[in-house]
VEXLUM-324222 format. One line per field, with one value per residue (C-alpha): x, y, z negated; residue number from 1; residue in three letters. Coordinates in pm, 1 decimal, padded with zeros to 6 digits. Layout:
BEGIN
u = X, ...
v = Y, ...
w = Z, ...
nr = NUM, ...
rest = Ala, ...
***
This chain:
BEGIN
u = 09496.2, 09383.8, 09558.7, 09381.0, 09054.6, 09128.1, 09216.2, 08906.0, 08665.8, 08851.8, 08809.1, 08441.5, 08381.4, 08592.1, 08373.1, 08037.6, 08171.9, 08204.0, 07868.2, 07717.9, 08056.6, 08308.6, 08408.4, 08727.3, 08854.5, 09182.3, 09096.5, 08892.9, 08569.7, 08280.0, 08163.4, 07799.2, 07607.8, 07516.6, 07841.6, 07884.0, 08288.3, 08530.9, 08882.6, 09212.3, 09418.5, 09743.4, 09729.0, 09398.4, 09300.3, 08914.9, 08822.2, 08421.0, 08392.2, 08002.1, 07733.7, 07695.3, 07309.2, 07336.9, 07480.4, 07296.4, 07641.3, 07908.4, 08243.7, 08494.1, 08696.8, 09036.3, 09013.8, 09312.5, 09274.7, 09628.5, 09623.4, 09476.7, 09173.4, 08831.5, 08578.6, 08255.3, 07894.0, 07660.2, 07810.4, 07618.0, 07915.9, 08271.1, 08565.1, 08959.0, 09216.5, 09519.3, 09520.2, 09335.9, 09032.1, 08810.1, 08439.6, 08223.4, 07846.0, 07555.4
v = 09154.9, 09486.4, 09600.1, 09277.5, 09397.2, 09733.4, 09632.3, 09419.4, 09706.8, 09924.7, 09631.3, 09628.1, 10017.5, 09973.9, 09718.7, 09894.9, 10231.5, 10015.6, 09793.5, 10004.4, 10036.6, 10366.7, 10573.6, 10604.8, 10957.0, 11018.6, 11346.4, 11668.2, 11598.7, 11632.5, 11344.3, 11320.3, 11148.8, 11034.8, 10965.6, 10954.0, 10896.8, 11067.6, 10884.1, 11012.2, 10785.5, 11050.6, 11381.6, 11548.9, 11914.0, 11928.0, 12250.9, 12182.7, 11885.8, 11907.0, 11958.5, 11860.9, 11844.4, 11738.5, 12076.4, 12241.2, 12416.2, 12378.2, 12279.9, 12562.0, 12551.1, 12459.5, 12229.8, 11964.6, 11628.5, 11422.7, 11106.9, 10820.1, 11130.6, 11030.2, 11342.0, 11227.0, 11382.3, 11383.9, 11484.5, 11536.7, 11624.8, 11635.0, 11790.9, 11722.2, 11956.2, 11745.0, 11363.3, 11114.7, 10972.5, 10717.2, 10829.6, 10604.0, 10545.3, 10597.2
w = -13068.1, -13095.4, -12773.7, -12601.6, -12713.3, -12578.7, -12266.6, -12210.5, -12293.2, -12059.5, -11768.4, -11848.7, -11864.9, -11481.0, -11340.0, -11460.5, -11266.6, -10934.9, -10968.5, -10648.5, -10491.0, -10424.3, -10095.4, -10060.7, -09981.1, -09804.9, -09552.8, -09597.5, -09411.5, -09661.6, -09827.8, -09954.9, -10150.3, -10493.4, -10720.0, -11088.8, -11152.9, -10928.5, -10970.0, -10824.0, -10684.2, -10612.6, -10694.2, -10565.0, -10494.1, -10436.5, -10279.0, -10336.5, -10553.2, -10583.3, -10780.3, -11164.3, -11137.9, -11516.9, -11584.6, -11327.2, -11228.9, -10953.5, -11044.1, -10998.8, -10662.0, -10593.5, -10899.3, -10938.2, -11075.3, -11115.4, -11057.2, -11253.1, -11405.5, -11385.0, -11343.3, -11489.9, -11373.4, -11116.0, -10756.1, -10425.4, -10232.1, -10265.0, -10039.2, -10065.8, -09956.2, -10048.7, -10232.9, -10211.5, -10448.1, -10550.1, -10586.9, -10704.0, -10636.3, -10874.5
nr = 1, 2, 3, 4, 5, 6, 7, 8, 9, 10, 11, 12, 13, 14, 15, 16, 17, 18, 19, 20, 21, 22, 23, 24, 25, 26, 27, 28, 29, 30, 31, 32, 33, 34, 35, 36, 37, 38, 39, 40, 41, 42, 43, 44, 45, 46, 47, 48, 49, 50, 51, 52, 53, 54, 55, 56, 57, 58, 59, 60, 61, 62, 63, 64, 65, 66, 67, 68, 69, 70, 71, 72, 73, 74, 75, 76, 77, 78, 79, 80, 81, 82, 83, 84, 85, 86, 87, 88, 89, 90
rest = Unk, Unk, Unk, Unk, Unk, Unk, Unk, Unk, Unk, Unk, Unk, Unk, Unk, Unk, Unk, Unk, Unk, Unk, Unk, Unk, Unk, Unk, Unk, Unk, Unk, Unk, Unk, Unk, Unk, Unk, Unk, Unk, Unk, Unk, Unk, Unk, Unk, Unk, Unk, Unk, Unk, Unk, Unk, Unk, Unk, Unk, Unk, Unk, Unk, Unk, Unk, Unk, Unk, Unk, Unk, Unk, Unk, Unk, Unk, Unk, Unk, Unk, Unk, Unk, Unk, Unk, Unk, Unk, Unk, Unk, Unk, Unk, Unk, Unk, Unk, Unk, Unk, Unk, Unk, Unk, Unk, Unk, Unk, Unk, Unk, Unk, Unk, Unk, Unk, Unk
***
């Protein structure tokens, strides 16, 4: 029961990340724009993930997220050098 429950919150949390759609990211043009939740999908090296505006700082670069990590925040642009990612709109 408690596992169902579980699940269905983490199926809700999901859908609420994609309710203004995601880019997908698979090459290392720069992608920009105004996403909340970046999701990798393999493996994925970003070499200038963007700007945390809540922060007010820039995420450090060459930073790796392995696949199936969500990076939460508020990103204006982000850059791949290797994997490929989900980011999704806010």
């Amino acid at each position: 029961m408690i596992n169902t429950l579980i699940a269905r919150v983490v199926d809700l949390i999901s859908l609420a990340h994609a309710r203004k759609g995601f880019e997908y990211i698979a090459d290392t043009a720069a992608h920009e724009g105004s996403f909340h939740v970046i999701e990798a999908i393999t493996d994925a090296t970003f070499t200038v993930p963007g700007t945390v505006s809540a922060a007010g700082d820039n995420l450090p670069n060459a930073l790796i997220l392995t696949a199936g990590s969500r990076l939460y925040g508020n990103f204006s642009a982000i850059k791949l050098a290797s994997g490929t990612a989900l980011a999704y709109h806010s």
